[in-house]
N, C-alpha and C positions, 0 to 999 in steps of 0.2 A: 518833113518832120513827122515821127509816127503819134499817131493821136494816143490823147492820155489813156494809160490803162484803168479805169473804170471798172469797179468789181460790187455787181449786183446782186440783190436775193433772187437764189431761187425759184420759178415759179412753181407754184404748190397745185396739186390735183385736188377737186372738189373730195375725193376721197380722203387724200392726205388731210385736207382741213379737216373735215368729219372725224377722221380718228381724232388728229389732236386737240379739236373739242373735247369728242369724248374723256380721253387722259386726264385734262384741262381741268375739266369740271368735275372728278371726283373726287369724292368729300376728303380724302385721304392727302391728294396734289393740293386743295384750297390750303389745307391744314398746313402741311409742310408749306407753304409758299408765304402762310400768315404769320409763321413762328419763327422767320426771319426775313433781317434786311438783306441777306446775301443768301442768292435762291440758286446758283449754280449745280449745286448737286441737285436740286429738285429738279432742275431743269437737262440735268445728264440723266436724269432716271426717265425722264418725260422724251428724251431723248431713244433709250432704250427701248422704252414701250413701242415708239412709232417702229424701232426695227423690228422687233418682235411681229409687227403687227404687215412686217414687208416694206417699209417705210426708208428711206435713209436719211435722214436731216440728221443733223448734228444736234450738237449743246446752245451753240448762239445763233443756228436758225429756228429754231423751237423756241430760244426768248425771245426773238426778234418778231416770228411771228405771233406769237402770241400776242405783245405787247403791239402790233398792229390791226390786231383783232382788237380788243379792247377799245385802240382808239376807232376801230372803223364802227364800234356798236355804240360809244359816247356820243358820234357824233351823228348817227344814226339818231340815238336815245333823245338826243336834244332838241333836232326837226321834228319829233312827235309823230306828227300824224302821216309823214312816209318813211314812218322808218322799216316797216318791214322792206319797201322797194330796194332804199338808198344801203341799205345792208345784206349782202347777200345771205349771209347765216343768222340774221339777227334774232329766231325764234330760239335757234341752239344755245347762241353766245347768250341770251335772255333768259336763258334756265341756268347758265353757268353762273351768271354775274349780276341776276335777281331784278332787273331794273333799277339798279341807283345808279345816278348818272355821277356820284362819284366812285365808280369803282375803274374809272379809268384815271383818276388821280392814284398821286403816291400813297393815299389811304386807303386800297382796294381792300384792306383785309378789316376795316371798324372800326379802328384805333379812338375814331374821333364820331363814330357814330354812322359808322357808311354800314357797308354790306353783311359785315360777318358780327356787328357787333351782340346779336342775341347765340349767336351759336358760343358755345363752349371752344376754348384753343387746345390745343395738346402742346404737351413742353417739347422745346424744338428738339429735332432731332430722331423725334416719335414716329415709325412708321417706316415701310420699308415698300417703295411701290412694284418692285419685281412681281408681289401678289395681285397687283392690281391692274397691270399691264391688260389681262384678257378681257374682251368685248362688252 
Protein backbone atom coordinates (compact mmCIF):
# COMPACT_ATOMS: atom_id res chain seq x y z
CA UNK A 1 0.00 0.00 0.00
CA UNK A 2 1.58 3.52 -1.05
CA UNK A 3 2.11 5.74 1.90
CA UNK A 4 -0.25 8.66 2.46
CA UNK A 5 0.52 11.54 0.26
CA UNK A 6 1.53 14.34 2.85
CA UNK A 7 2.03 17.78 1.65
CA UNK A 8 4.30 20.11 3.62
CA UNK A 9 5.51 23.76 3.85
CA UNK A 10 8.19 24.77 2.13
CA UNK A 11 11.50 25.16 3.83
CA UNK A 12 12.23 29.00 3.73
CA UNK A 13 16.01 30.46 3.54
CA UNK A 14 17.20 32.52 6.40
CA UNK A 15 17.17 35.07 3.52
CA UNK A 16 13.67 34.38 2.38
CA UNK A 17 12.62 35.03 6.11
CA UNK A 18 14.58 38.28 6.41
CA UNK A 19 12.73 39.66 3.41
CA UNK A 20 9.57 38.65 4.51
CA UNK A 21 10.08 40.15 7.84
CA UNK A 22 11.09 43.05 6.35
CA UNK A 23 7.60 43.25 3.83
CA UNK A 24 5.94 42.06 7.30
CA UNK A 25 6.73 44.92 9.21
CA UNK A 26 6.02 47.92 7.22
CA UNK A 27 4.06 50.37 8.49
CA UNK A 28 2.08 50.24 5.23
CA UNK A 29 1.54 45.87 5.39
CA UNK A 30 0.60 46.30 9.48
CA UNK A 31 -1.99 49.02 8.27
CA UNK A 32 -3.54 46.93 5.61
CA UNK A 33 -3.45 43.78 7.64
CA UNK A 34 -5.33 45.79 10.73
CA UNK A 35 -8.15 47.20 8.56
CA UNK A 36 -9.42 43.87 7.92
CA UNK A 37 -10.50 40.35 9.00
CA UNK A 38 -9.81 39.13 5.54
CA UNK A 39 -6.02 39.77 4.62
CA UNK A 40 -5.66 37.87 1.37
CA UNK A 41 -4.83 40.44 -0.89
CA UNK A 42 -2.54 41.82 1.74
CA UNK A 43 -1.12 38.73 1.67
CA UNK A 44 -0.89 38.31 -2.50
CA UNK A 45 0.88 41.66 -2.39
CA UNK A 46 3.16 40.45 0.45
CA UNK A 47 3.38 37.71 -1.83
CA UNK A 48 4.51 39.73 -4.80
CA UNK A 49 7.14 41.71 -2.94
CA UNK A 50 9.00 38.48 -1.89
CA UNK A 51 8.96 37.85 -6.02
CA UNK A 52 10.16 40.97 -6.66
CA UNK A 53 12.65 40.64 -4.39
CA UNK A 54 13.70 36.95 -6.29
CA UNK A 55 11.59 35.06 -3.84
CA UNK A 56 8.67 32.57 -4.97
CA UNK A 57 6.29 31.68 -2.25
CA UNK A 58 2.82 32.12 -2.93
CA UNK A 59 -0.23 33.74 -1.17
CA UNK A 60 -0.87 30.86 1.55
CA UNK A 61 2.91 30.33 2.18
CA UNK A 62 3.41 33.79 3.10
CA UNK A 63 0.22 33.57 5.55
CA UNK A 64 1.23 30.46 6.78
CA UNK A 65 4.52 31.52 7.40
CA UNK A 66 4.04 34.52 8.73
CA UNK A 67 1.47 33.38 11.17
CA UNK A 68 4.19 30.67 12.29
CA UNK A 69 6.53 33.50 12.95
CA UNK A 70 4.26 35.16 15.20
CA UNK A 71 3.54 32.06 17.11
CA UNK A 72 7.42 31.15 17.06
CA UNK A 73 8.13 34.89 18.77
CA UNK A 74 4.72 34.44 21.32
CA UNK A 75 6.17 31.70 22.45
CA UNK A 76 9.64 32.93 22.48
CA UNK A 77 7.98 36.28 24.11
CA UNK A 78 6.61 34.14 26.93
CA UNK A 79 9.91 32.14 28.25
CA UNK A 80 11.43 35.60 28.83
CA UNK A 81 14.55 35.26 29.53
CA UNK A 82 15.64 32.97 26.49
CA UNK A 83 13.96 34.31 24.17
CA UNK A 84 16.38 35.73 21.96
CA UNK A 85 18.00 31.82 21.90
CA UNK A 86 14.53 29.80 21.55
CA UNK A 87 13.64 32.36 18.46
CA UNK A 88 15.72 32.46 15.77
CA UNK A 89 14.65 36.06 14.34
CA UNK A 90 13.30 37.19 17.48
CA UNK A 91 15.16 40.79 17.54
CA UNK A 92 13.34 41.33 13.77
CA UNK A 93 9.97 39.76 14.66
CA UNK A 94 10.42 42.23 17.98
CA UNK A 95 10.65 45.33 16.10
CA UNK A 96 7.62 44.11 13.79
CA UNK A 97 5.27 43.11 16.58
CA UNK A 98 6.60 45.49 19.52
CA UNK A 99 6.73 42.97 22.39
CA UNK A 100 3.17 42.32 23.25
CA UNK A 101 2.76 38.87 23.87
CA UNK A 102 -0.69 39.28 22.41
CA UNK A 103 0.01 40.10 19.08
CA UNK A 104 0.06 36.45 18.29
CA UNK A 105 -3.70 36.35 19.30
CA UNK A 106 -6.54 37.23 17.01
CA UNK A 107 -5.98 40.79 18.43
CA UNK A 108 -2.57 41.39 16.72
CA UNK A 109 -3.79 44.73 15.44
CA UNK A 110 -5.21 46.65 19.22
CA UNK A 111 -8.72 46.21 18.80
CA UNK A 112 -8.76 45.36 22.51
CA UNK A 113 -5.74 47.15 23.61
CA UNK A 114 -2.74 44.93 22.18
CA UNK A 115 -0.10 46.32 19.68
CA UNK A 116 -1.32 48.91 17.33
CA UNK A 117 -3.85 50.41 19.70
CA UNK A 118 -1.86 54.05 19.98
CA UNK A 119 -1.15 54.24 16.14
CA UNK A 120 -3.77 55.65 13.97
CA UNK A 121 -5.69 52.96 11.29
CA UNK A 122 -6.19 53.87 7.66
CA UNK A 123 -9.71 53.07 6.11
CA UNK A 124 -9.36 49.66 4.55
CA UNK A 125 -8.34 49.25 1.51
CA UNK A 126 -5.92 52.32 1.77
CA UNK A 127 -2.52 51.73 0.37
CA UNK A 128 -1.12 50.03 -2.37
CA UNK A 129 2.15 47.94 -1.43
CA UNK A 130 3.74 47.50 -5.16
CA UNK A 131 5.53 51.01 -3.79
CA UNK A 132 6.61 49.32 -0.92
CA UNK A 133 7.96 46.14 -2.18
CA UNK A 134 11.77 47.67 -2.41
CA UNK A 135 14.39 46.98 0.49
Amino acid sequence: MPAPCTRRSPTWSNAELLDLISIWGKEAVQSQLCSSCRNDDTYGQISRCMTERGHDQDTLQCTVEVKELRNAYHKAWEANAAAPMSCQFYKELDAVLGGDPTSASEDHCGYFGGLHASRERTEPGGGNLGQECGG
